[in-house]
C-alpha positions as CSV (number, residue, x, y, z in Angstrom):
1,X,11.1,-27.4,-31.7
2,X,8.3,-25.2,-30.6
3,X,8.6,-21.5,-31.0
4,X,8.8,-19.0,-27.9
5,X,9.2,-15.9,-26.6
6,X,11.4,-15.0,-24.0
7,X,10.4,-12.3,-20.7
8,X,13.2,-11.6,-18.8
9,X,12.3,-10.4,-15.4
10,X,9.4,-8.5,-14.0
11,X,9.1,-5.2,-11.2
12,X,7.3,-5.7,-8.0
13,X,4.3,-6.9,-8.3
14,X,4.1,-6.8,-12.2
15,X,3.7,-10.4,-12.7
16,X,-0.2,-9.1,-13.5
17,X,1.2,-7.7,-16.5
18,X,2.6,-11.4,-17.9
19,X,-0.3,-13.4,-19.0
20,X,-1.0,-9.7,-21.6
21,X,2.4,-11.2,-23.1
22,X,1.8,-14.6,-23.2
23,X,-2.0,-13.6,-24.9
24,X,-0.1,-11.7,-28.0
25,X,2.4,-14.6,-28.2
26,X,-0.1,-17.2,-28.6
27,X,-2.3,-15.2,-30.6
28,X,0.2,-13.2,-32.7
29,X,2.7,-16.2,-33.3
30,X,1.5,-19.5,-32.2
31,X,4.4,-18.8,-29.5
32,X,5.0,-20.3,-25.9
33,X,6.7,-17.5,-23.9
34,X,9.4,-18.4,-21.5
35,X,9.6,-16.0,-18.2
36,X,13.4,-15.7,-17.0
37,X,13.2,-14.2,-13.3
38,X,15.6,-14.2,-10.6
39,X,13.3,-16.0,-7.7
40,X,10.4,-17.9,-8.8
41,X,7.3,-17.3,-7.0
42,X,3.7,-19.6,-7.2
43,X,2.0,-16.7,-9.2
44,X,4.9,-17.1,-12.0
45,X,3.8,-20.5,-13.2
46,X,0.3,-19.1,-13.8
47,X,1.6,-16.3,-15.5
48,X,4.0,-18.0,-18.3
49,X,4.1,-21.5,-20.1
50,X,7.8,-21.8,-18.6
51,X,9.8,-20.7,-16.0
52,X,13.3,-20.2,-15.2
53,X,15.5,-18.8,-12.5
54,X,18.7,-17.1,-12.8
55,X,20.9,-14.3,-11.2
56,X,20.1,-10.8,-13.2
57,X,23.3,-9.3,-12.3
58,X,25.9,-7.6,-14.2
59,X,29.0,-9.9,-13.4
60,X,27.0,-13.1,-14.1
61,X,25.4,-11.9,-17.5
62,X,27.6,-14.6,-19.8
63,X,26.9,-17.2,-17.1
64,X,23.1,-16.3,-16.7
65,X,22.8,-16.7,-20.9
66,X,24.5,-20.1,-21.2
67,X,22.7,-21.1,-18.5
68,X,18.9,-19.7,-20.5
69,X,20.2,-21.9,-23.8
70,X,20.7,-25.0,-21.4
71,X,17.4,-24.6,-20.3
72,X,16.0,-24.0,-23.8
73,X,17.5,-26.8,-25.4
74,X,15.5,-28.9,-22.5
75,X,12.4,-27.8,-22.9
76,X,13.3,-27.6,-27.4
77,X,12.6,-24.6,-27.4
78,X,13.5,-21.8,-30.4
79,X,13.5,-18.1,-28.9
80,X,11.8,-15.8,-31.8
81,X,11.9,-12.6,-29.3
82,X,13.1,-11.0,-26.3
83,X,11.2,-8.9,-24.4
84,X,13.2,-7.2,-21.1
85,X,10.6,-6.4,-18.6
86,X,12.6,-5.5,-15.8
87,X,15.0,-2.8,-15.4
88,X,17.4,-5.6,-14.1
89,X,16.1,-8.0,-16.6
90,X,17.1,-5.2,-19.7
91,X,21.4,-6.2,-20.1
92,X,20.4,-10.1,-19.8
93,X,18.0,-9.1,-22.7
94,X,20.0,-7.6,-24.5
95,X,23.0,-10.1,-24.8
96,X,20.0,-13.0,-25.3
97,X,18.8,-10.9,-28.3
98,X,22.4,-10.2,-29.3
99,X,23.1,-14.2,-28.8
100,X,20.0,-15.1,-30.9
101,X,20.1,-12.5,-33.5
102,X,17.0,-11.1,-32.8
103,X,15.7,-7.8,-32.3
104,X,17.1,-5.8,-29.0
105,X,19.4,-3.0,-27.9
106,X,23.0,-3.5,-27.8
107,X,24.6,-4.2,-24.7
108,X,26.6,-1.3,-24.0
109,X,23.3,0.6,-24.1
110,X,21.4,-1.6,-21.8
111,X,24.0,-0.5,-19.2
112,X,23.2,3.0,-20.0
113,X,19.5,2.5,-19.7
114,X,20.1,1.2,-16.3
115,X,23.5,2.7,-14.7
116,X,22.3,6.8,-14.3
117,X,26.0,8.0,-14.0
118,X,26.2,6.7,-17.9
119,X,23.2,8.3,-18.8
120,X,23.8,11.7,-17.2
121,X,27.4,11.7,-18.8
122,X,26.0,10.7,-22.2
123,X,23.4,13.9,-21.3
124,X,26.3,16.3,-20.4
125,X,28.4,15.6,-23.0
126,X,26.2,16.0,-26.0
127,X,26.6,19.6,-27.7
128,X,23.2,19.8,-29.6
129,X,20.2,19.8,-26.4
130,X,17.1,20.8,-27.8
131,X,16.0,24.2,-27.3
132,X,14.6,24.3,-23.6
133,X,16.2,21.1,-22.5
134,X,18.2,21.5,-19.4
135,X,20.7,18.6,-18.1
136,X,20.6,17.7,-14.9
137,X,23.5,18.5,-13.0
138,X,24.1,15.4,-10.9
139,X,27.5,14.3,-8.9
140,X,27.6,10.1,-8.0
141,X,29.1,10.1,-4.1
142,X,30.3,6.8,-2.2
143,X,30.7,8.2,1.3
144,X,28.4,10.2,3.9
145,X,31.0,13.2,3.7
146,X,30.3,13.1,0.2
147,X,26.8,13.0,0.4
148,X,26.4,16.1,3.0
149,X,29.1,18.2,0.5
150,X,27.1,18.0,-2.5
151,X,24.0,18.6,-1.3
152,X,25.5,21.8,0.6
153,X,26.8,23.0,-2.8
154,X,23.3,22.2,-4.3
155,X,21.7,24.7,-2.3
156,X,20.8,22.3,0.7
157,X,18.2,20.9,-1.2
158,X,18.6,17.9,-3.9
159,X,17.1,14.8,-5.1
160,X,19.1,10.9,-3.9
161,X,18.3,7.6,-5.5
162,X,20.6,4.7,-6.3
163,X,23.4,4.6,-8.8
164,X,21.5,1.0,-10.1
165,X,18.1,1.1,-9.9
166,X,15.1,1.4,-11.5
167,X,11.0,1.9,-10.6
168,X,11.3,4.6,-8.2
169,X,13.1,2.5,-5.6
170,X,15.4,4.1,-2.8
171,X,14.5,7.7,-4.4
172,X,14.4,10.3,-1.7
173,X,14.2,14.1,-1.8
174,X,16.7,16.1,0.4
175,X,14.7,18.7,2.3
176,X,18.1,20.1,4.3
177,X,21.9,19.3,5.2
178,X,19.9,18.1,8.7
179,X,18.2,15.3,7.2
180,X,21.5,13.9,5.4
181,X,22.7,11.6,7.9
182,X,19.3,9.8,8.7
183,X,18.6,9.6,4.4
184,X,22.4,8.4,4.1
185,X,21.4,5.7,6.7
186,X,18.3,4.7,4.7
187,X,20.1,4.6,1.5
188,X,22.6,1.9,3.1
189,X,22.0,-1.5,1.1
190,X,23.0,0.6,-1.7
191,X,26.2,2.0,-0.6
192,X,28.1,-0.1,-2.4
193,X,27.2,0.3,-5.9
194,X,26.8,4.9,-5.1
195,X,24.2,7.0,-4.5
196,X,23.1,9.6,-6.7
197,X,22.5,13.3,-6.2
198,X,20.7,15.4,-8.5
199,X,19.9,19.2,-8.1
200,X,15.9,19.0,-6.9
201,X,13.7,20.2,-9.9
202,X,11.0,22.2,-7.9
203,X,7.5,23.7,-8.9
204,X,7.6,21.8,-12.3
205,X,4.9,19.2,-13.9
206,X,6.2,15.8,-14.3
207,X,5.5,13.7,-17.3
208,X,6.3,10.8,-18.6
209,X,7.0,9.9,-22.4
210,X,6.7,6.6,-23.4
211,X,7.6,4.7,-26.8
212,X,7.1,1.0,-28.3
213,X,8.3,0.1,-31.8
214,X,7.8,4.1,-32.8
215,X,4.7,4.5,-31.4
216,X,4.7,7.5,-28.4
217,X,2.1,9.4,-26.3
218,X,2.7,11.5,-23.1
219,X,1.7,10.6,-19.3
220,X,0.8,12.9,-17.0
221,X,1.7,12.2,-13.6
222,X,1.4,13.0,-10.0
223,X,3.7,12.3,-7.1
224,X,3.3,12.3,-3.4
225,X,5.1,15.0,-1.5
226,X,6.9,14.4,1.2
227,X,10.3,12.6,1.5
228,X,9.8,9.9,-1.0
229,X,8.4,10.9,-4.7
230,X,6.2,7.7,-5.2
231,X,3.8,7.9,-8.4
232,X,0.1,8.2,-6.9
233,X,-1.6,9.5,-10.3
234,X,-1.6,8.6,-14.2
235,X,-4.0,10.1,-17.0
236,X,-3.6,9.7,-20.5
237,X,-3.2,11.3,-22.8
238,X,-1.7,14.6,-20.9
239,X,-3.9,17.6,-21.4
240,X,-1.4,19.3,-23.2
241,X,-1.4,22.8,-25.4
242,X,0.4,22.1,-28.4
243,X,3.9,23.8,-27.7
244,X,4.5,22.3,-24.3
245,X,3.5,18.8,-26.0
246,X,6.1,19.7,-28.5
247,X,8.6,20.2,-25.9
248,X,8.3,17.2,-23.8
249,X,8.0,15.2,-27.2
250,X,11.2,16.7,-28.3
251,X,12.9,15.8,-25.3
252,X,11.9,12.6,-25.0
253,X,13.3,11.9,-28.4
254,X,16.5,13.5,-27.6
255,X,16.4,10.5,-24.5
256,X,16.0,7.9,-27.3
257,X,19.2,8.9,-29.1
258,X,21.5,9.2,-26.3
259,X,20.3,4.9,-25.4
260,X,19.1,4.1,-28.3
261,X,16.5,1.0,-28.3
262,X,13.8,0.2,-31.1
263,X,11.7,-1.9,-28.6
264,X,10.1,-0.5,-24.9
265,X,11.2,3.0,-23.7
266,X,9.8,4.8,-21.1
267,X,11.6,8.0,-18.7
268,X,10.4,11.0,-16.9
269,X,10.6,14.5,-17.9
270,X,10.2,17.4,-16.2
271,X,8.3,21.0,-18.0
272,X,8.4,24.1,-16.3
273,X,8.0,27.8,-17.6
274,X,9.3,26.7,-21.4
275,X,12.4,24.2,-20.7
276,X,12.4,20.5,-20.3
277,X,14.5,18.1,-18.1
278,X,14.9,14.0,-18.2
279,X,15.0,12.3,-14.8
280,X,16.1,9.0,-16.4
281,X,15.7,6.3,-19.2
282,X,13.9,3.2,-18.5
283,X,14.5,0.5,-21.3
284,X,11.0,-1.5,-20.8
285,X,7.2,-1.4,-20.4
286,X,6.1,1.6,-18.2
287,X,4.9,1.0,-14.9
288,X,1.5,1.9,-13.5
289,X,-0.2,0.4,-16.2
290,X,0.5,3.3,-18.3
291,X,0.2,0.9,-21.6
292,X,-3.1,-0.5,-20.1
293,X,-4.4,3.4,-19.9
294,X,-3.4,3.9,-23.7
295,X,-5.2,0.9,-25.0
296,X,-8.3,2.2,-23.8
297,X,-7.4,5.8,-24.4
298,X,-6.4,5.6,-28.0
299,X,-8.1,3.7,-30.7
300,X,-7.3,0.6,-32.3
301,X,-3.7,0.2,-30.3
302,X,-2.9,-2.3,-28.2
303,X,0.9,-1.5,-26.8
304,X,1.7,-5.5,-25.6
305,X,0.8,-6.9,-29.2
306,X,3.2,-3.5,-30.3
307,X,6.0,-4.8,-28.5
308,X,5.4,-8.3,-28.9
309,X,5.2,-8.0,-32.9
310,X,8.6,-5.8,-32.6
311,X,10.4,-8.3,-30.9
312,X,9.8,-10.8,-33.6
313,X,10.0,-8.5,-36.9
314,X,11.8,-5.5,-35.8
315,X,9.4,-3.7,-37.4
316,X,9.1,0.2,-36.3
317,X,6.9,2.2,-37.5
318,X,6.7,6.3,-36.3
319,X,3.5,7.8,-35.3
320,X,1.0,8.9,-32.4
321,X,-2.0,6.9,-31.6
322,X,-5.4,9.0,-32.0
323,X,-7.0,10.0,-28.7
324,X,-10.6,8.7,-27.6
325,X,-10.6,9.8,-24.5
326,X,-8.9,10.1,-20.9
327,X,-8.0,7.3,-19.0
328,X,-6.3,6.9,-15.5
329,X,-5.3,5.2,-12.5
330,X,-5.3,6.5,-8.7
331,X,-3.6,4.4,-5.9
332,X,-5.4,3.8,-2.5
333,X,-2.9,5.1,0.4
334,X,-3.5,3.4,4.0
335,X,-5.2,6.6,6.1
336,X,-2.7,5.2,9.1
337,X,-0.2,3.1,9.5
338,X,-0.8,-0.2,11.3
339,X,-1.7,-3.6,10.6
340,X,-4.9,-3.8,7.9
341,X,-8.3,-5.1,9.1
342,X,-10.2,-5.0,6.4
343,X,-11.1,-3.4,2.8
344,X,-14.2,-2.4,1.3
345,X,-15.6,-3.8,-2.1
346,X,-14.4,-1.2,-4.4
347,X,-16.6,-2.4,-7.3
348,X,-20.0,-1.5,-4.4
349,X,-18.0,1.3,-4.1
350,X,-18.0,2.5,-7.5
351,X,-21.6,1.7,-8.1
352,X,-22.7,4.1,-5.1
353,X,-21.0,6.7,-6.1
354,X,-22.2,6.0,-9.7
355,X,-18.7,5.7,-11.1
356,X,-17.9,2.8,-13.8
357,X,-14.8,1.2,-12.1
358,X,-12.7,-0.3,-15.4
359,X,-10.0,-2.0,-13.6
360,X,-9.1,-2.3,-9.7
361,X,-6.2,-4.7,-7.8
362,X,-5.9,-4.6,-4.1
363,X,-2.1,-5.4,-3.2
364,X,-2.4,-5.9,0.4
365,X,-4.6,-8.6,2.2
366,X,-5.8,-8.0,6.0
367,X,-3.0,-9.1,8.0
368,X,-0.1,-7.0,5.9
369,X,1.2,-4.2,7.9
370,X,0.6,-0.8,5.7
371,X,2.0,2.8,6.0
372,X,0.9,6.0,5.3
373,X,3.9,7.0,3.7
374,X,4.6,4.8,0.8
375,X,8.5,4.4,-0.4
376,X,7.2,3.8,-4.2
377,X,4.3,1.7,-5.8
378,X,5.1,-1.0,-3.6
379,X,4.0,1.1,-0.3
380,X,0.2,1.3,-1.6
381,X,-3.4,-0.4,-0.7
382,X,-3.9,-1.2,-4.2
383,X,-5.3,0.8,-7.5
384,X,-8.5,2.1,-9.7
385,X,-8.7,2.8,-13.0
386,X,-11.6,4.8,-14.5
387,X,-12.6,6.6,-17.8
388,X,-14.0,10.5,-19.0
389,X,-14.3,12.3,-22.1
390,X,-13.1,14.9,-20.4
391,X,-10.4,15.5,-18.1
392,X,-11.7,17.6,-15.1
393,X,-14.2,14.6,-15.1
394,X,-11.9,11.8,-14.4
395,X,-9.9,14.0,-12.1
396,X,-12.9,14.0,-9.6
397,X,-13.5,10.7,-10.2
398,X,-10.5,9.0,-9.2
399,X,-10.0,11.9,-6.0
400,X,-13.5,10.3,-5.1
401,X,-13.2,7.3,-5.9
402,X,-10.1,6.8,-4.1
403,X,-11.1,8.9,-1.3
404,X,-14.3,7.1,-0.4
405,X,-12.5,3.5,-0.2
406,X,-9.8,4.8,1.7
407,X,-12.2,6.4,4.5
408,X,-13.6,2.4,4.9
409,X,-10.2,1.0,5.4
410,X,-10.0,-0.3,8.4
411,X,-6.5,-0.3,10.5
412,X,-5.4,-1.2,13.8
């Protein structure tokens, strides 16, 4: 039998992210790696060496893994590691690794990485918070009633995502009790599982910390501002004075032990005025190709061969990866909504403006329709990622650069 890896599941339009994997398996371990998704798409089979589909859900979880050990036995096939890549993807994971006896988190911590309410109770429970670190007081409702009650007794204000749900989706921020019935309605295809609703953490810097087989380094991050919080900014390393790096590191830890996982980790964390607070625990790769950003920012590190190598050995090993220098990534927001004409070469772009472009991806073709007002990563035009020594220089790059391409998009 042939030795393989096994991906279970991908986000959005992460599938970009797969052929990194399959790289470390085939270089690393003379590997094949199997990708386990819930709906197969063309890109997929160019992605992995195999591909599978099968329902990610929580009820069918015994039925989905029988169903991965049919298939491997077909294609003779011996798993070596499990790598979750989705946050629906991470309890499937885990009772594959747990079925295998490989490396991965145990089950009734994959539901915690995944199910907030469990998370926020571990959070609340616990007795020893770091110094600074605040718990987020949050109340899980399952009616519209519900809904407008808590938010009154929040102040008016708060913060709704879904009970189940991971990469920013269905997250909306509650400006007044007047905008509750119209979110509620949004929110709908979530009803049924609950809605979330967290007191809103205003004027504070949002981070995020992320971790793979020990090693960690801090994210910082910007959001859009209006109703939906969707990431439009990433830089790393943050440009961080040492006690305020100390603080978010500290917090971050504290995240690890309440779901613990020796593999991928990745959550947000808020720092304002000298005290911390965690948004949530995600138990896989971050988004936003935050681990693309670290191999170029810190040297001799390379984050997917990281978590590959863990998988298979189990191997963690603590430290920080040394900084080189700062590297980011700007999305490209639609200037209108509409349906997209057209949209410029951003590489001619970069070279007019005498910017070194390291990466772009456009995720809309003409014909797409586009807003203005983007739900989550999904909603943008696409992405840049560029390179400083310094920080203030990259800044203006990427506000440039991203400003430049997006006053050539052309919209009807």
């Amino acid at each position: 039998m042939e030795k393989c890896l096994i991906v279970v599941g991908y986000n959005n339009v992460r599938i970009y992210d797969i052929p990194k994997i399959r790289r470390a398996c085939q270089q690393l371990f003379n590997a094949k790696l199997l990708l386990v998704t819930e709906k197969i798409e063309d890109a997929d089979y160019q992605a992995a060496d195999e591909v599978f589909a099968c329902t990610l859900a929580y009820d069918a979880v015994q039925e989905s893994t029988r169903l991965v050990c049919l298939e491997l036995d077909r294609l003779e096939l011996k798993p070596i590691g499990i790598l979750p890549f989705s946050d629906r993807g991470v309890l499937l994971g885990a009772n594959l690794a747990l079925h295998f006896g490989l490396p991965g988190v145990e089950p009734h911590d994959a539901i915690a990485g995944l199910d907030k309410r469990i998370f926020r109770n571990r959070d609340t429970q616990i007795t020893n918070h770091p110094r600074g670190y605040k718990p987020i007081r949050c109340v899980h409702v399952r009616s519209k009633e519900q809904f407008q009650t808590v938010v009154a007794e929040l102040g008016g204000r708060a913060f709704a995502k879904p009970a189940n749900e991971g990469n920013s989706r269905g997250c909306y921020v509650v400006p007044s009790l007047g905008q509750c019935e119209a979110i509620w309605s949004d929110l709908e295809k979530y009803h049924d599982a609950g809605i979330i609703v967290e007191e809103l953490i205003e004027h504070a810097q949002e981070y995020s910390w992320d971790y793979v087989a020990g090693c960690t380094w801090i994210t910082e991050k910007q959001t859009t501002m209006g109703t939906y919080r969707a990431e439009v900014q990433q830089i790393v390393p943050a440009p961080l004075p040492r006690d305020i790096r100390q603080q978010i590191d500290t917090a971050g830890h504290h995240m690890l032990r309440l779901v613990p996982n020796g593999g991928a980790y990745h959550n947000e964390i808020f720092s304002r005025c000298g005290f911390t607070a965690a948004v949530e625990t995600n138990m896989r790769p971050a988004g936003l190709r935050i681990w693309d950003l670290a191999a170029l920012s810190f040297k001799d590190f390379n984050p997917w061969d990281t978590w590959v190598r863990w998988a298979v050995t189990g191997a963690v090993q603590e430290k920080s990866p040394v900084a080189q220098r700062y590297s980011g990534i700007r999305l490209i927001k639609a200037p209108k909504p509409g349906v997209l004409i057209s949209l410029p070469d951003i590489e001619r772009v970069g070279a007019e403006l005498g910017i070194e472009v390291q990466d772009y991806r456009y995720a809309k073709q003409p014909g797409d329709q586009v807003t203005d007002n983007p739900q989550d990563n999904s909603g943008f035009l696409g992405e840049v990622v560029a390179c400083a020594t310094e920080y203030e220089d990259l800044c203006a790059q990427l506000l440039e650069l991203t400003s430049t391409i997006e006053s050539k998009v052309r919209i009807s």
